[in-house]
C-alpha positions as CSV (number, residue, x, y, z in Angstrom):
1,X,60.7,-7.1,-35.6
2,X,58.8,-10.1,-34.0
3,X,55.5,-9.2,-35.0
4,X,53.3,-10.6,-38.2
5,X,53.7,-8.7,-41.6
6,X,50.0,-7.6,-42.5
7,X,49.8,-8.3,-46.1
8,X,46.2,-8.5,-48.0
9,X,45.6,-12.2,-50.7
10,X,42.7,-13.4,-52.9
11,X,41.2,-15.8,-50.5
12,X,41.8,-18.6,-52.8
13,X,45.1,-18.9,-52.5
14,X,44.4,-19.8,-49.2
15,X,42.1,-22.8,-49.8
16,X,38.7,-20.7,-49.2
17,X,36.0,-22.1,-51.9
18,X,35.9,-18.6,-53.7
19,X,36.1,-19.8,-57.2
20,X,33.5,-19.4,-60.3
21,X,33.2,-23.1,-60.0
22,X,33.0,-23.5,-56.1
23,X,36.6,-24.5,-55.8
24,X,39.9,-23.2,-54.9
25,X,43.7,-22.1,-56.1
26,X,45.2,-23.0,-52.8
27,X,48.9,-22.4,-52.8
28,X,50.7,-23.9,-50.1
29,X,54.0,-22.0,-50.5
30,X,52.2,-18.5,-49.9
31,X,50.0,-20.6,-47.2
32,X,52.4,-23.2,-45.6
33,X,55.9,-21.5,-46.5
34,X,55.5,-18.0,-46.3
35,X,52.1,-18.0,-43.5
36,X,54.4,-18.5,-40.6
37,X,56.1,-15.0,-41.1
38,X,52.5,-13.3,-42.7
39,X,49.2,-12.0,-41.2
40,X,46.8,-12.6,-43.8
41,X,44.0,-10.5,-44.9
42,X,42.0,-12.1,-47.4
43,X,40.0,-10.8,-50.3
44,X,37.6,-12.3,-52.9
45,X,36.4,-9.5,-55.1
46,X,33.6,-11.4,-56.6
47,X,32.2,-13.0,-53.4
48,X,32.4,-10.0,-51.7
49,X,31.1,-8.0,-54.3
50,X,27.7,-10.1,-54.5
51,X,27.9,-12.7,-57.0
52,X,27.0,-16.3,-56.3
53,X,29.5,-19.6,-55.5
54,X,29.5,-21.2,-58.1
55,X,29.2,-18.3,-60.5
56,X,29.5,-17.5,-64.3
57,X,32.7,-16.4,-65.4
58,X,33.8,-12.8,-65.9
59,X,36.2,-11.5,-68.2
60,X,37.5,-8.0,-69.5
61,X,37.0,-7.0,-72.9
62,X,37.1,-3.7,-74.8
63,X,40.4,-1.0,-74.6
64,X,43.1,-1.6,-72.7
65,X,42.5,1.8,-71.0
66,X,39.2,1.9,-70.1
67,X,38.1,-2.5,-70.1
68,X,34.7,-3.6,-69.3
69,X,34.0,-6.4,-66.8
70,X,31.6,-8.5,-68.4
71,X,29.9,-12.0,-68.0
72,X,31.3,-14.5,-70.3
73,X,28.0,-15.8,-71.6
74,X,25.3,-13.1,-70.6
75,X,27.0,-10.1,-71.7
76,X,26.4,-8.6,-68.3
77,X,28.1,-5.7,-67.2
78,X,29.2,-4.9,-64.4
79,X,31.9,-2.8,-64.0
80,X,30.7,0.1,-62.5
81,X,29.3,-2.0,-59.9
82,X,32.6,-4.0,-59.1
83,X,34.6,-0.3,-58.8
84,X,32.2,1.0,-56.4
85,X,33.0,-1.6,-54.4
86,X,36.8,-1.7,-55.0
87,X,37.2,1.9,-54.0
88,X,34.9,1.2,-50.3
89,X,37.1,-2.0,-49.6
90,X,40.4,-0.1,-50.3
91,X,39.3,2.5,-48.2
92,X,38.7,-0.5,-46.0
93,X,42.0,-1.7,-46.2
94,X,43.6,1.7,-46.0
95,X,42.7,1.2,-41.8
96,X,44.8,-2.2,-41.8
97,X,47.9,-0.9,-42.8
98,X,48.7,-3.8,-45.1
99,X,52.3,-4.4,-46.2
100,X,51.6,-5.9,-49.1
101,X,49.3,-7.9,-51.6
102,X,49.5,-10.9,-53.1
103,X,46.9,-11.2,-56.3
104,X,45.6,-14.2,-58.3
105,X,47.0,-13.9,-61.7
106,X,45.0,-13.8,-64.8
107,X,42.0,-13.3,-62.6
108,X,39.3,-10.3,-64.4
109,X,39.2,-9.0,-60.8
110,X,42.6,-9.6,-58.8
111,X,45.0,-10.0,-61.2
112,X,48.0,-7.5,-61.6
113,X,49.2,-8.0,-65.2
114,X,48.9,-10.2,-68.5
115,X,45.3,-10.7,-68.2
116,X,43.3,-11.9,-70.9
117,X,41.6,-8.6,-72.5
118,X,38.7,-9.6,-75.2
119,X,38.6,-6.8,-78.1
120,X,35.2,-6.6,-79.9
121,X,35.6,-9.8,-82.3
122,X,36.4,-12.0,-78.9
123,X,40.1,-12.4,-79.6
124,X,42.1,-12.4,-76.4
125,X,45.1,-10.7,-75.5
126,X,47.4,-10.3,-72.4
127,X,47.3,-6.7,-71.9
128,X,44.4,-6.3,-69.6
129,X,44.6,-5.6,-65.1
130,X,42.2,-6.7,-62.8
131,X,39.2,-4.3,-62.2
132,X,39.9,-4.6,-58.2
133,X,43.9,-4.8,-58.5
134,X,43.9,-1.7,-60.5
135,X,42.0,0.4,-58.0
136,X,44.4,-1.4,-55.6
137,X,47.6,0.0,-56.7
138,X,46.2,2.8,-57.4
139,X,45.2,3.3,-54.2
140,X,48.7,2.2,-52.5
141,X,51.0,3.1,-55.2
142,X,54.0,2.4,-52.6
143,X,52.9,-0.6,-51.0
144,X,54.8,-4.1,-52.7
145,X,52.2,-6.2,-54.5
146,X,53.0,-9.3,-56.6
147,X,50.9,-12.4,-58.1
148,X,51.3,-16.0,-56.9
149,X,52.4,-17.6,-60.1
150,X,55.5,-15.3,-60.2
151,X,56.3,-16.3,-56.6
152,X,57.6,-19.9,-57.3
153,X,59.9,-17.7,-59.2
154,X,63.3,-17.9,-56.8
155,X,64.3,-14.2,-57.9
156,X,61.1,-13.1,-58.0
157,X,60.3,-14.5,-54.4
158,X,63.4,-13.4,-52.8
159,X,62.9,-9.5,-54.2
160,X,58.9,-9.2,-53.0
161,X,59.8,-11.1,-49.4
162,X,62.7,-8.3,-49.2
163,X,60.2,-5.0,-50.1
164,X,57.9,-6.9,-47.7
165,X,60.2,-7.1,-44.6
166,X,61.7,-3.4,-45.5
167,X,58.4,-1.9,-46.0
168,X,57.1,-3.2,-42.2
169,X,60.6,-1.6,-40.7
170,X,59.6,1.5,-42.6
171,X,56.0,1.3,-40.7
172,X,57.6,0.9,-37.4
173,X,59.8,3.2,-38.1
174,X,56.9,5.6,-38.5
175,X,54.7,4.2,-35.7
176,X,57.9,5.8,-33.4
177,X,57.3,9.1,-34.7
178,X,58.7,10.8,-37.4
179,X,62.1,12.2,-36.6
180,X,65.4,13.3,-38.9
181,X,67.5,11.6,-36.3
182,X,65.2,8.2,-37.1
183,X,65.5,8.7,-40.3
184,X,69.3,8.6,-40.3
185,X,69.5,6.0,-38.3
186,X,66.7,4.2,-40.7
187,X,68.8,5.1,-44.0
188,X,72.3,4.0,-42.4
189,X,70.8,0.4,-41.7
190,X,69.9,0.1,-45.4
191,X,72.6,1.3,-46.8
192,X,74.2,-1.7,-48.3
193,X,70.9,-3.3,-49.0
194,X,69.6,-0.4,-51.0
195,X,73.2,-0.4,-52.9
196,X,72.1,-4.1,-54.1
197,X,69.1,-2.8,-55.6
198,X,69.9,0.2,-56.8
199,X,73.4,2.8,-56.6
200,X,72.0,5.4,-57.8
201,X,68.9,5.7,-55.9
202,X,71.0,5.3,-52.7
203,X,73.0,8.5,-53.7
204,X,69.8,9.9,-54.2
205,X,68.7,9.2,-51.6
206,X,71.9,10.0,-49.3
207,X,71.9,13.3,-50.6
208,X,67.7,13.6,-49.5
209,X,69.2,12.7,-46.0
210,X,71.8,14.8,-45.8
211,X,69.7,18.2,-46.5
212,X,67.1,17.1,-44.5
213,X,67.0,19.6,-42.4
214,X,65.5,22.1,-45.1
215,X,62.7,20.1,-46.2
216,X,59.4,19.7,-43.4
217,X,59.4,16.2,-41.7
218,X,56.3,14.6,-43.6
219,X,57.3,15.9,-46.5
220,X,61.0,14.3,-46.1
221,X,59.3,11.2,-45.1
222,X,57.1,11.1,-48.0
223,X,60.1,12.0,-50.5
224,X,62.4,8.9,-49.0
225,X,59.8,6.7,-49.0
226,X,58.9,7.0,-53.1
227,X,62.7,6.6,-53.5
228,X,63.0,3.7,-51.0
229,X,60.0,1.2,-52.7
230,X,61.4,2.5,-56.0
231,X,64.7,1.1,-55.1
232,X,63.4,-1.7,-53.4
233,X,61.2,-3.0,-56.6
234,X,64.4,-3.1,-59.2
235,X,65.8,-6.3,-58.7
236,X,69.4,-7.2,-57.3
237,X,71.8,-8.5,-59.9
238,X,75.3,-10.4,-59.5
239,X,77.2,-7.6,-60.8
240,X,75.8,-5.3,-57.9
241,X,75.7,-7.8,-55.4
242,X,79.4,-8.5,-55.4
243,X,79.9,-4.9,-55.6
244,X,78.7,-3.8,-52.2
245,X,80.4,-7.2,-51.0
246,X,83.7,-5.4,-52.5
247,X,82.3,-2.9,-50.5
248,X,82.0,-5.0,-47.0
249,X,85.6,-5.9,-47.4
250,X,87.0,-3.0,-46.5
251,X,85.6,-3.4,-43.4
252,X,88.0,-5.9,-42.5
253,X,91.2,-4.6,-43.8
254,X,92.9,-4.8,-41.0
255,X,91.2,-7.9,-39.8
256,X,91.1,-10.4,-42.4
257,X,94.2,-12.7,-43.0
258,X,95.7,-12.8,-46.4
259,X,94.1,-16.8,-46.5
260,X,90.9,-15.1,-44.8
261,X,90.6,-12.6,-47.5
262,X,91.3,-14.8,-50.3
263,X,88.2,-17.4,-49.8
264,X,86.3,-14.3,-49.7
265,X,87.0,-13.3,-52.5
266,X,86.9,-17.1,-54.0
267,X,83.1,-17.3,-52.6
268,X,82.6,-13.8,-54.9
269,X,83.7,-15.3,-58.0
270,X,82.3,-18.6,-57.8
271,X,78.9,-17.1,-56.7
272,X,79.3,-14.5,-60.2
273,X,80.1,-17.7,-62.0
274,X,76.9,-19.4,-60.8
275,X,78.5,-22.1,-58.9
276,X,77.5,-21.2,-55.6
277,X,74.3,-19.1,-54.5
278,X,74.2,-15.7,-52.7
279,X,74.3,-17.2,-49.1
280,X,77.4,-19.0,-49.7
281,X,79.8,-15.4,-49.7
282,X,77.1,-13.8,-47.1
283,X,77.7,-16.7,-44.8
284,X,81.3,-16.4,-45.2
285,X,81.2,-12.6,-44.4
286,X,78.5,-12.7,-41.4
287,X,80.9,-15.4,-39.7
288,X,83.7,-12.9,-40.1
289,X,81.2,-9.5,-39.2
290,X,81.1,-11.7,-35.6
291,X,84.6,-12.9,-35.6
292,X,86.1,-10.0,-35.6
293,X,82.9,-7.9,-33.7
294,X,81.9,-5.5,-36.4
295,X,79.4,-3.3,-34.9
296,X,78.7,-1.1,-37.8
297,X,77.8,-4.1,-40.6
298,X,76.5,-6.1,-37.4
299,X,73.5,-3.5,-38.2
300,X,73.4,-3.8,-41.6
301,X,69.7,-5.5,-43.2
302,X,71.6,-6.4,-46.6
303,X,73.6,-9.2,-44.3
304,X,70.3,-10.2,-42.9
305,X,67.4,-8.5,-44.5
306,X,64.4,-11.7,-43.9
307,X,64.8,-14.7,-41.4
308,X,67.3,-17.4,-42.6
309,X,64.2,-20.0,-42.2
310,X,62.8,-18.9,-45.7
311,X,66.5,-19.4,-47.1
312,X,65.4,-17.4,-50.1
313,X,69.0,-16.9,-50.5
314,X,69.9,-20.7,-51.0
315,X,68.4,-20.0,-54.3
316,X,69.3,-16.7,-55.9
């Protein structure tokens, strides 16, 4: 994959002068860090919607369930107005096949979770969703979506990067055509990845795979897909990590020295003590996957599932 991920950002994350007050929430990780690997579409609900720069501010208030987006000072509402629009830019966006979004958190329009929801006596509480985020995931229930507060979170980071870059194989793959035999070939690549994030979603979907041939293509597709972004969005843990590198190791069995296989398994238990971070044992084990020319983890995405360049490993 050499091309851009398409993913879809409130503008002012990317320094445009959106904001209420004429300003911006530039973020130079998403922008500077993460841009070179990205294809940004930006979005400003409000500006796009009609409202002026600067602006009043909005908020949500009323039930959790069914929130009204409301001028702070002026009552105004205009909810109905602001879904109108959300539903005509999604279908919008549906033409751009985005692989992702990244929202501005505790925003009344883009944000995803935790945002401020007035009840009638103008107490606040974190339980309300953006009017235009809503509709969003809504709208692409499948497609990875996080906020940019949460992604200067090292875990939190490396997981959405991962859906990201699995989710655009997963459009190529479907840009070939649709095909069992892709699929196969699709599902064998991720094995080891989707063990990390979750086992029993991988048997799940193993067994999908392997009766494939009952089910119609686009229905098989749409079936492995739910399962694969469900899998994708639990998050990898230590304990399941060094299982599927218990895993890799018998790979090498007849390969590895008995000095060989002990640092490997040294770089296991310091990296489940915390000592060392995941990309010290996936180093180790991708010099030994060339060292001793193993073609079938050579194709594996868990060894190499985003460029080394973002090092979101060095931190996890």
């Amino acid at each position: 994959m050499t091309d851009k991920i398409r993913i879809g950002i409130s503008s002012c994350l990317l320094g445009e002068n959106v904001r209420y007050d004429g300003g911006h929430q530039l973020d130079r990780l998403i922008r500077d860090f993460l841009g070179p690997y990205l294809e940004f579409v930006p979005v400003c609900p409000e500006v796009e919607v009609g409202l002026p720069i600067p602006r009043e501010t909005l908020r949500l208030v009323g039930d959790p369930e069914h929130p009204r987006l409301v001028f702070s000072r002026s009552g105004e509402d205009i909810t109905e107005r602001m879904e109108s629009w959300a539903q005509k830019r999604c279908e919008a966006l549906a033409k751009d096949n985005l692989c992702g979004f990244i929202f501005k958190g505790r925003s009344p329009s883009s944000g995803m979770e935790r945002v401020k929801l007035y009840d009638k006596n103008g107490v606040p509480a974190k339980q309300g969703v953006g009017v235009f985020a809503r509709i969003f995931m809504e709208r692409f229930p499948l497609v990875p979506v996080e906020e940019d507060g949460r992604l200067h979170d090292d875990k939190l980071r490396e997981n959405f990067i991962e859906c990201l870059f699995t989710f655009k194989r997963w459009r190529d793959l479907v840009a070939q055509g649709k095909s069992r035999g892709r699929l196969v070939d699709f599902h064998t690549r991720h094995k080891l990845l989707l063990m990390a994030h979750s086992p029993e979603l991988y048997r799940e979907m193993g067994k999908l795979v392997a009766d494939a041939k009952s089910l119609a293509v686009d229905e098989l597709y749409d079936c492995y897909l739910a399962l694969l972004m469900k899998a994708m969005r639990l998050k990898t843990t230590a304990r399941k990590n060094i299982n599927v590198m218990q895993h890799l190791l018998g790979y090498f069995k007849r390969d590895l020295s008995a000095d060989e296989k002990q640092e490997l398994l040294e770089s296991f238990e310091h990296y489940r003590a915390g000592h060392v971070p995941l990309i010290v044992p996936i180093t180790l084990i991708n010099h030994y996957v060339r060292k001793y020319d193993q073609p079938y983890l050579k194709t594996q995405y868990y060894l190499k599932p985003h460029p080394q360049e973002l090092q979101l490993r060095n931190h996890v």
